[in-house]
C-alpha positions as CSV (number, residue, x, y, z in Angstrom):
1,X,-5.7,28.5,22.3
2,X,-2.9,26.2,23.3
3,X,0.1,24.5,20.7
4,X,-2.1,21.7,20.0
5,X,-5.1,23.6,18.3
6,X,-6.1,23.5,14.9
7,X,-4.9,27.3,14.3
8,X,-1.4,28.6,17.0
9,X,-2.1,32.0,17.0
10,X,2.3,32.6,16.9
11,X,2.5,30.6,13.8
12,X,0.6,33.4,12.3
13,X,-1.4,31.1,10.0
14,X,-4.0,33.6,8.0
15,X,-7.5,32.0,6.6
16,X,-5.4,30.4,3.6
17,X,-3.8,27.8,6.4
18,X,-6.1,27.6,8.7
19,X,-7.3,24.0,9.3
20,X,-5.5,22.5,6.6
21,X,-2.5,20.5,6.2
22,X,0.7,21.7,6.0
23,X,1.5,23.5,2.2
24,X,4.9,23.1,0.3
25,X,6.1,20.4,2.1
26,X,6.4,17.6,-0.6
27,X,8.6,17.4,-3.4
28,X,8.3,14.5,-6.0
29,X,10.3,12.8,-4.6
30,X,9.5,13.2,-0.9
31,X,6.0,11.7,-2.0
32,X,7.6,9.2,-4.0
33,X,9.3,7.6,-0.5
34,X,6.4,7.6,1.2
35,X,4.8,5.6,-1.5
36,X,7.3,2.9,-1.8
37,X,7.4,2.7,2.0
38,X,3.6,1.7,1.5
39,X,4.6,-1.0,-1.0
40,X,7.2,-2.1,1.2
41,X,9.5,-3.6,-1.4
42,X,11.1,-5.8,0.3
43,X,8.3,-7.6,2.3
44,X,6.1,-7.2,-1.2
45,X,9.5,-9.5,-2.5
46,X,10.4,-11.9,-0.2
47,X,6.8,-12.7,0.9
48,X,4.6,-12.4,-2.4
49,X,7.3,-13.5,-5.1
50,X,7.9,-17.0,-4.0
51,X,4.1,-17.8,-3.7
52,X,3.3,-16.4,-6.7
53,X,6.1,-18.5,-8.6
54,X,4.7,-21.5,-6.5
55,X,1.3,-21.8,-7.1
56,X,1.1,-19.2,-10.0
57,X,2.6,-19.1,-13.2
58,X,6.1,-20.1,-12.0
59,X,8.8,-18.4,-14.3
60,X,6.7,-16.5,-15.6
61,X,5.4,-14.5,-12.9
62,X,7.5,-11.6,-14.0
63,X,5.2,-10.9,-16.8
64,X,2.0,-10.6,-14.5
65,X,4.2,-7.6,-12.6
66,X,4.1,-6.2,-16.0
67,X,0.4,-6.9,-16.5
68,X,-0.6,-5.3,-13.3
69,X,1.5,-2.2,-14.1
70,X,-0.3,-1.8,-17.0
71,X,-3.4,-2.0,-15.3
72,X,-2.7,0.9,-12.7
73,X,-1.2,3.1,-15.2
74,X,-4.5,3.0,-16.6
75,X,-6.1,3.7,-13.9
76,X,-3.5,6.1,-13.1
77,X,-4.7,8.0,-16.0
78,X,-8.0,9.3,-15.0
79,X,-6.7,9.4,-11.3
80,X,-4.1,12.3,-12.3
81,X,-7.0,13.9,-14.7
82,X,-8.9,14.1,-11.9
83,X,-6.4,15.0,-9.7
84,X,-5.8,18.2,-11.6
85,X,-9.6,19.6,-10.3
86,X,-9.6,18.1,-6.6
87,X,-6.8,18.3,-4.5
88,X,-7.9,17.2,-1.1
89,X,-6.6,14.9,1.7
90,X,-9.5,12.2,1.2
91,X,-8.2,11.2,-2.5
92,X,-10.4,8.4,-3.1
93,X,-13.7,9.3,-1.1
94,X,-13.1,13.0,-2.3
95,X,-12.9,11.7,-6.0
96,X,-15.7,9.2,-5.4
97,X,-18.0,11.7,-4.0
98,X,-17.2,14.1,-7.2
99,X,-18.7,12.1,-9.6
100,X,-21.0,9.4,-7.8
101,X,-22.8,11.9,-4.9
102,X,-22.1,12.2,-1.4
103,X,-23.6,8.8,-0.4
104,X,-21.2,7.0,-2.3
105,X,-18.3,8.9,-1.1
106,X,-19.1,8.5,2.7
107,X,-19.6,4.7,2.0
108,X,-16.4,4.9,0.0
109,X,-15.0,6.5,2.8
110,X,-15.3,4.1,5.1
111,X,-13.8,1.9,3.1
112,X,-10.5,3.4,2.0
113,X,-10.0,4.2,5.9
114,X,-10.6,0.3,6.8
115,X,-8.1,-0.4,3.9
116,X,-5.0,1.7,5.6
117,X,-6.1,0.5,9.2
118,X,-6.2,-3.2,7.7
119,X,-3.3,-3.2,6.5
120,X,-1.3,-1.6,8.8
121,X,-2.3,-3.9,11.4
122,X,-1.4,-6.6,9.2
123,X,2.4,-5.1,8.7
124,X,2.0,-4.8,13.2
125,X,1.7,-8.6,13.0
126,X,4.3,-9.8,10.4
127,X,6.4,-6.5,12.2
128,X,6.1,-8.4,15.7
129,X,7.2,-11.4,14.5
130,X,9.8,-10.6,12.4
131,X,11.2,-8.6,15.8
132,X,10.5,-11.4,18.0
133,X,12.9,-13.6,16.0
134,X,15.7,-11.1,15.7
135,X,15.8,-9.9,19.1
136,X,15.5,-13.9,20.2
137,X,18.0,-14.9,17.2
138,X,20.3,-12.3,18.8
139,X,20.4,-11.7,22.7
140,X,18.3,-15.3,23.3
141,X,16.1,-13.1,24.7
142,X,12.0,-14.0,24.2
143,X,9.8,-11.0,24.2
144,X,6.2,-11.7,22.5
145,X,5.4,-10.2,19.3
146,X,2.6,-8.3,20.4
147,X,4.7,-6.1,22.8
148,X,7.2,-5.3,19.7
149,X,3.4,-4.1,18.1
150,X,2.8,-2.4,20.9
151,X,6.2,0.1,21.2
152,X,6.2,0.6,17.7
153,X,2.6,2.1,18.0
154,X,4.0,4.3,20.1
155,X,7.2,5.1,17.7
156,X,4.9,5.7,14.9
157,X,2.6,7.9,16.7
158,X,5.5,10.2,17.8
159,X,6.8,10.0,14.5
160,X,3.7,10.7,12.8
161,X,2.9,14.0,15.1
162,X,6.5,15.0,14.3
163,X,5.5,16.6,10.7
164,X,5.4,14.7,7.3
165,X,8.8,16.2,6.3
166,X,10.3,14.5,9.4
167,X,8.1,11.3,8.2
168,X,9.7,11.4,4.7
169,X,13.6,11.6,6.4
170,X,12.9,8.3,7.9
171,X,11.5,6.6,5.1
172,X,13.8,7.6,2.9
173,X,16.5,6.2,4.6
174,X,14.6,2.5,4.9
175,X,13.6,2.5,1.6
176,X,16.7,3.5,-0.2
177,X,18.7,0.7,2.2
178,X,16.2,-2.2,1.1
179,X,15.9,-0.9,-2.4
180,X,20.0,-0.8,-2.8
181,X,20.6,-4.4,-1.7
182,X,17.5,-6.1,-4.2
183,X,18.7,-3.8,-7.1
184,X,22.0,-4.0,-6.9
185,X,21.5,-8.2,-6.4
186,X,19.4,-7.4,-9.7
187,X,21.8,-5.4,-11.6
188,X,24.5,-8.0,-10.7
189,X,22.9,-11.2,-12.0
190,X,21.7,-9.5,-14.8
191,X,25.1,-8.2,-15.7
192,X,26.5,-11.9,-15.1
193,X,24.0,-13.0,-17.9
194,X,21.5,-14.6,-15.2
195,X,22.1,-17.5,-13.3
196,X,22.1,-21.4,-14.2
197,X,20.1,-21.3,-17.3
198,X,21.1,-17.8,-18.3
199,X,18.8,-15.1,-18.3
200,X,15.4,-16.5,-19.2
201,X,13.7,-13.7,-21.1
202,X,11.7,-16.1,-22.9
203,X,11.0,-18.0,-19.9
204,X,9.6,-15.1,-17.8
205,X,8.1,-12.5,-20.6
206,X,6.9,-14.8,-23.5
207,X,3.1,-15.2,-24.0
208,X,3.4,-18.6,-23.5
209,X,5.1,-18.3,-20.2
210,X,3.2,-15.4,-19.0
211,X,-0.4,-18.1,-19.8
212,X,0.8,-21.3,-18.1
213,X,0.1,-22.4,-14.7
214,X,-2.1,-20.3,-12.8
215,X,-1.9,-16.8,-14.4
216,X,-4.9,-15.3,-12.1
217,X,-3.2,-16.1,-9.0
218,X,0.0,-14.5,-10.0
219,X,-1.7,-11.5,-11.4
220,X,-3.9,-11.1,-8.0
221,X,-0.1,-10.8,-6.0
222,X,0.9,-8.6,-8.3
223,X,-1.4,-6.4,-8.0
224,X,-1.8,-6.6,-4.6
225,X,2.0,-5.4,-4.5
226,X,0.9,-2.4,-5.9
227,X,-1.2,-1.3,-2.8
228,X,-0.2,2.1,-1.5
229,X,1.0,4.2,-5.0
230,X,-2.7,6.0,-4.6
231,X,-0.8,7.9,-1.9
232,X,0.4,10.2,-4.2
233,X,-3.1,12.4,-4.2
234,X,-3.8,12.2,-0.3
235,X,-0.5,14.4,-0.1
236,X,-2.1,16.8,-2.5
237,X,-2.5,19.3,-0.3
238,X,1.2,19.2,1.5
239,X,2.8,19.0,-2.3
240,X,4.5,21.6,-3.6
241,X,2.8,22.4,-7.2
242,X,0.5,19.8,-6.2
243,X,-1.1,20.4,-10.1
244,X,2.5,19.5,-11.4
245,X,4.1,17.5,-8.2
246,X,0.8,15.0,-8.1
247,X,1.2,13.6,-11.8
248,X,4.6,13.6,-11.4
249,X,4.8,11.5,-8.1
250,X,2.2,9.2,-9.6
251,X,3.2,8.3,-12.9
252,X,7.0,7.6,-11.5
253,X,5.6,5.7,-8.8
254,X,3.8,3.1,-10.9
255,X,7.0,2.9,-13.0
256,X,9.3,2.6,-10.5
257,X,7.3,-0.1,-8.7
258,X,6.0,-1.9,-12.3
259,X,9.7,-2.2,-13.0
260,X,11.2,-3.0,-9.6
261,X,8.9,-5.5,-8.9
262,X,9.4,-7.3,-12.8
263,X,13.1,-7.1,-13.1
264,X,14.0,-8.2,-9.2
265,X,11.5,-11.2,-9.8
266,X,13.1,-11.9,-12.9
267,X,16.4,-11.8,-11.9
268,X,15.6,-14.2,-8.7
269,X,13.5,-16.7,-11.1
270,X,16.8,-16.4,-13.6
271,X,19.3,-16.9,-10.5
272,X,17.4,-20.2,-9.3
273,X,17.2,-21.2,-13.1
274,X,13.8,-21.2,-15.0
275,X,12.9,-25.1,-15.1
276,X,13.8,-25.3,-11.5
277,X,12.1,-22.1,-10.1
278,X,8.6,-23.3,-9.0
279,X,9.9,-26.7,-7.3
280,X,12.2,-24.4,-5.4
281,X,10.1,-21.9,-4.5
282,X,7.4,-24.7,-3.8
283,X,9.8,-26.1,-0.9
284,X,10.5,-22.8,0.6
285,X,6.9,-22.8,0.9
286,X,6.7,-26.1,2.5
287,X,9.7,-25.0,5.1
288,X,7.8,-22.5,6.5
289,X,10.3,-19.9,5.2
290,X,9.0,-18.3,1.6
291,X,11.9,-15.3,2.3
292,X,14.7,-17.9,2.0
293,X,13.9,-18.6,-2.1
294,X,14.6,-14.7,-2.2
295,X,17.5,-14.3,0.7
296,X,19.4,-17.5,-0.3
297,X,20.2,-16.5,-4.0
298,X,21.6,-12.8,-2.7
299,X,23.4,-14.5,-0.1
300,X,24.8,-17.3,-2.8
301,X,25.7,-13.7,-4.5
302,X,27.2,-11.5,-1.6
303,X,28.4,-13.9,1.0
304,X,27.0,-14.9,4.3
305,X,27.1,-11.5,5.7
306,X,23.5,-10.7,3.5
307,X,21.6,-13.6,5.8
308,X,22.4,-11.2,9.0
309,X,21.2,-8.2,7.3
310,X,18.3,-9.0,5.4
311,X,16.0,-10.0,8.1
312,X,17.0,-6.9,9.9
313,X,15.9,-4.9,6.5
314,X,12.6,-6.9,6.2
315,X,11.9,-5.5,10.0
316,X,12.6,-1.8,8.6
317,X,10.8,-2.5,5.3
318,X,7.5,-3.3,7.8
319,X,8.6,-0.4,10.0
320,X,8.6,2.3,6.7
321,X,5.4,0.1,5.7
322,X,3.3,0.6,9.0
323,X,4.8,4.5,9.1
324,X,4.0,5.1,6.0
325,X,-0.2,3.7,6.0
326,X,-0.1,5.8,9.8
327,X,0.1,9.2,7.9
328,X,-2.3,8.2,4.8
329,X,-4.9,6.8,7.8
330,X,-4.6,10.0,10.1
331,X,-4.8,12.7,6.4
332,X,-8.4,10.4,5.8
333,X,-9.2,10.9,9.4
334,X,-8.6,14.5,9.3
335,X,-10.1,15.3,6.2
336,X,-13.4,13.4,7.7
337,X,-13.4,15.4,10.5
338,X,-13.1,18.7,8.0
339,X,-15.9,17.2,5.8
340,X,-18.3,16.7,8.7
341,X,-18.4,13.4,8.0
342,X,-16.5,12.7,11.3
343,X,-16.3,14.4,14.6
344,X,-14.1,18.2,14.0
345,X,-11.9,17.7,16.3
346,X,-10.3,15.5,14.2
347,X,-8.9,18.6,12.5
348,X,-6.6,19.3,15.0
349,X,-3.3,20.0,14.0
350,X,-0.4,20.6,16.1
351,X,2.7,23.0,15.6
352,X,4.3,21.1,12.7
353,X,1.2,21.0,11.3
354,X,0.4,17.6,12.0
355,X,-2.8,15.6,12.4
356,X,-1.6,14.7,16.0
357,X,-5.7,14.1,16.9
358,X,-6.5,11.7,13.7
359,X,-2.9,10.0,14.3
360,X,-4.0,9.2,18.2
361,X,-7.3,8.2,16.9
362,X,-5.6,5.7,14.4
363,X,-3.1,4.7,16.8
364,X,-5.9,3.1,19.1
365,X,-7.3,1.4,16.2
366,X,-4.6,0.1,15.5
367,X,-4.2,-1.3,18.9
368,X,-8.0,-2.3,19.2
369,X,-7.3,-4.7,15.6
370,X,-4.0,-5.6,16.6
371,X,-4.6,-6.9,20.9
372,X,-7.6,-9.4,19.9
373,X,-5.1,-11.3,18.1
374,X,-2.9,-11.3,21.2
375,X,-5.4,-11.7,24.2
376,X,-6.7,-15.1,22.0
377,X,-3.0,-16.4,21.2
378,X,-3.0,-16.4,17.3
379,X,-0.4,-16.6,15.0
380,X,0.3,-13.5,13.6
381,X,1.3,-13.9,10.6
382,X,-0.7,-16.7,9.9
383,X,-3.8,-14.7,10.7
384,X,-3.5,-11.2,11.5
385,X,-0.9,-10.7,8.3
386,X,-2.8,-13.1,6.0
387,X,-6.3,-12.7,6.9
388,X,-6.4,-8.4,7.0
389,X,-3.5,-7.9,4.2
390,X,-6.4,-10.1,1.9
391,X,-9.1,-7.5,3.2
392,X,-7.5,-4.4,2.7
393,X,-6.6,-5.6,-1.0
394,X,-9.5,-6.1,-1.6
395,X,-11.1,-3.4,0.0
396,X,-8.7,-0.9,-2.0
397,X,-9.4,-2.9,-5.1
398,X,-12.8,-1.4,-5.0
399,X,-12.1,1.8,-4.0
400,X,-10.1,1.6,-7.6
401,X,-13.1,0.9,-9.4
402,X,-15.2,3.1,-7.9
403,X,-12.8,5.5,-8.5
404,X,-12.4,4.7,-12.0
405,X,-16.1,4.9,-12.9
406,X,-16.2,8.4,-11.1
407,X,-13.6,9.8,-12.9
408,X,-15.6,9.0,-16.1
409,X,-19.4,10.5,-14.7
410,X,-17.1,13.5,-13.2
411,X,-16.0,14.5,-17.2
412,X,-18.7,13.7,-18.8
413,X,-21.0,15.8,-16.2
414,X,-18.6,18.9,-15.8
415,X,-17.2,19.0,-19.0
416,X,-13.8,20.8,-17.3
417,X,-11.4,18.1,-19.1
418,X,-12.7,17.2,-23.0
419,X,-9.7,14.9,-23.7
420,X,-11.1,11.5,-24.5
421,X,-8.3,9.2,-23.8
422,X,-7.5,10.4,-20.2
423,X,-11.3,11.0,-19.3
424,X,-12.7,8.1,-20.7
425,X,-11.3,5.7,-23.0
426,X,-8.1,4.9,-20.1
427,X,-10.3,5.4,-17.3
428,X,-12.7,2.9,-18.9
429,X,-9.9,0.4,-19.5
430,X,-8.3,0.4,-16.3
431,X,-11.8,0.1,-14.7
432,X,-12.3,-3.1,-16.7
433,X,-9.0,-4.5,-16.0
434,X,-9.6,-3.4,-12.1
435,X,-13.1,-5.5,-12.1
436,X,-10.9,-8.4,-13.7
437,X,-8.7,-8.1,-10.4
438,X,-11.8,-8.4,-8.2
439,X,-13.0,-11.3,-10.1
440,X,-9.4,-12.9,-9.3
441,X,-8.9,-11.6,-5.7
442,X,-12.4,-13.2,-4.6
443,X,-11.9,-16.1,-6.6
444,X,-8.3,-17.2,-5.2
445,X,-9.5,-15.1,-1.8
446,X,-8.8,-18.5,0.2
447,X,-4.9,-18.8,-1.4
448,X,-4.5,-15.0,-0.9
449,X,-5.7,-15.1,3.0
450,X,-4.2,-18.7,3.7
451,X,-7.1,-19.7,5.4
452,X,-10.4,-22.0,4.9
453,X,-13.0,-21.2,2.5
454,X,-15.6,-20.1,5.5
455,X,-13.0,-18.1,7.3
456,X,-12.1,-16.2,3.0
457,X,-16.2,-15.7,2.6
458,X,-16.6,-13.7,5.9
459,X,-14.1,-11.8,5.2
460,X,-14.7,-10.6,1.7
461,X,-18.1,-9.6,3.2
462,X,-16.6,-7.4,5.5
463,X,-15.9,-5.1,2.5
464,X,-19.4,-4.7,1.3
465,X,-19.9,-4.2,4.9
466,X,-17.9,-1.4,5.6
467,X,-19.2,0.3,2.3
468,X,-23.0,-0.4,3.9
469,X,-22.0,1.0,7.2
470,X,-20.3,4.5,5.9
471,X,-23.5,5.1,3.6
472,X,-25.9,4.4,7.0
473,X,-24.4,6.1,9.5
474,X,-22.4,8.7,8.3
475,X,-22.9,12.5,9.9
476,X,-24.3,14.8,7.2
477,X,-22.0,17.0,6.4
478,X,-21.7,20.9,7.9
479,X,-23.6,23.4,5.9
480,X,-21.5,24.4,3.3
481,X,-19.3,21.8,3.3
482,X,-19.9,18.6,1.4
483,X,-17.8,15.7,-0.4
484,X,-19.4,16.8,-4.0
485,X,-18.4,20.5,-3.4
């Protein structure tokens, strides 16, 4: 058995190891990077913020951060309670299949895995792009996006066989170096008493101002910001404490991403002045260039210097983005494979412990959704971004609900947890206000994607699709092991 078996006989893994992922290799906040890599702060800023002020509820676009926060803490509720009694690789399909039955979870898990491989192929696209434009900007050198796509595969394959605590090193250094310049751009105005029209509490956080315009469209960014903080279970089983690190890692996720994402878009809608916001953000829009309603008030702030760094920290932003969805795709892979829902070899892991087979696996889908949008010439970020980031959004806002209603069937049938308000009435809640979400996502589909109404309907019904699929052809799974066991 060579080193890149499931078990390396010098590793001297017993039983307890074998075939699983590797234990006691998380901390709080080790998990905590790799989810705010997934949200990718920076892009989630400088690409959903000036939309939402646009065509949404302008100033007050702040409050729907709040709004959505409040929403996935709900969720986030039942999602720990749960957490508590399965702690497995697969998170959603795993929880799904607890309370709903193994057909539901191998539909379910074809969805979560097309919501990772989505929208990792979307980052690929903006990612290329982005690249493109530096390395062009810079050396007047044109390389095409796709082959920028391409190398990075390559870097977040190696990467991603390299072991999650090499992962978490690297993320944590993108993160903390986009996080520093929006907060401390945040911190600033807001110790300067906000910009033209002063701070704009009212403006941004009132009921009134959180109601006008277009609330649902505003809401449906939001929450589509907050893609990626379910992470926090699918590393479960490389946690340390995962009964105590899990919550943890959860619950300061959604608060750290609620607030980030309400007080930097607050202070940017206070630095451009509350009447004058939307117009603003509006034209940015109509340039071509949403970022520059978020990069021209920090570089107003900092000096020019901030307009040669920030594009280069949007690239790294994607980068700890794409690296980040690699390592949740290749731990559903792999826990597929140990279900029998996939093929076993799947469970492959190599020295470090790594899912090096799922990770190739996901690399070449990633390559197989990324190349058709090469080989036919489209824009990527006008398609490849818009069109699968709207997917996967929607895709994941199901796997939410589903989750949600599982969570309630799993209590009420086991009886392990007797606590009402995490194992029903929150649960309950955040399963309403998640249907609320789909109701908005599909109805403002076509704004979300940036596309026509017949390209927004065939996608949508690739989700439903997906779900289909995994509940046709899935493998049974191998005697003994099951996703309801």
């Amino acid at each position: 058995m060579d080193s890149q078996t499931a078990v390396a006989p010098h590793n001297a893994q017993d039983s307890s190891t074998a075939g699983r992922l590797k234990p006691d290799s998380l901390g709080v906040l080790g998990i905590l990077f790799f989810v705010l890599s997934a949200q990718a702060p920076l892009t989630g800023i400088a690409g959903a913020v000036p939309i939402a002020v646009a065509i949404g509820n302008g100033a007050g676009t702040p409050a729907a951060y709040l709004a959505a926060g409040v929403v996935i803490l709900l969720f986030s509720i039942g999602f720990v309670a749960m957490g508590r009694h399965v702690v497995d690789a697969g998170a959603f399909y795993t929880y799904i299949g607890k309370g709903l039955g193994r057909a539901t979870g191998s539909g379910s898990a074809g969805v979560a895995l097309f919501a990772y491989c989505a929208i990792q192929a979307a980052m690929y696209g903006l990612y290329g792009a982005t690249v493109s434009g530096l390395v062009g900007h810079y050396t007047g050198v044109q390389i095409a996006w796709w082959v920028w796509a391409l190398v990075t595969v390559v870097v977040v394959q190696v990467l991603g066989a390299a072991g999650i605590e090499m992962g978490a090193k690297v993320l944590a250094v993108f993160v903390l170096a986009e996080f520093s310049i929006l907060i401390v751009f945040a911190l600033v105005t807001l110790f300067k008493g906000g910009g033209p029209e002063g701070l704009g509490l009212g403006d941004s956080f009132s009921p009134a101002a959180a109601l006008q315009g277009a609330p649902g469209v505003a809401l449906m960014f939001a929450v589509a910001s907050m893609f990626g903080f379910e992470a926090t279970a699918i590393y479960g089983e490389e946690a340390r404490e995962p009964k105590k690190t899990v919550p943890r890692a959860t619950y300061l996720s959604v608060a750290v991403v609620t607030c980030f994402f309400a007080f930097t878009s607050w202070m940017l809608v206070s630095a451009h002045g509350a009447s004058r916001a939307t117009a603003e953000a509006g034209k940015a829009l109509e340039s071509g260039d949403a970022t520059a309603w978020v990069f021209g008030p920090i570089t107003a702030q900092f000096g020019a210097w901030t307009g040669d760094v920030l594009p280069i920290l949007l690239a790294t932003s994607l980068f700890a983005g794409i690296l980040a969805f690699h390592n949740s795709a290749n731990r559903y892979l792999f826990s597929l494979g140990r279900e029998g829902l996939l093929p076993h070899g799947l469970t492959a892991l190599n020295r470090r412990h790594s899912p090096w087979v799922a990770g190739t696996v996901q690399s070449v889908i990633a390559v197989a959704l990324v190349m058709p949008f090469a080989l036919l010439g489209k824009d990527p970020v006008l398609t490849l971004f818009s069109w699968f980031s709207g997917v996967a959004v929607l895709a994941m806002m199901l796997l939410y609900f589903l989750t949600s209603v599982s969570v309630v069937v799993f209590f009420r049938r086991s009886r392990v947890d007797t606590r009402p308000w995490n194992t029903l009435i929150a649960p309950v809640l955040g399963a309403l206000g998640i249907a609320g979400a789909i109701w908005l996502i599909i109805e403002n589909f076509t704004t979300l994607i940036g596309g026509d109404r017949t390209t927004a309907v065939w996608l949508q019904l690739t989700v439903p699709a997906v779900l289909v699929l995994g509940l046709v052809v899935a493998r049974p799974a191998r005697p003994g092991r099951t996703v309801t066991d």
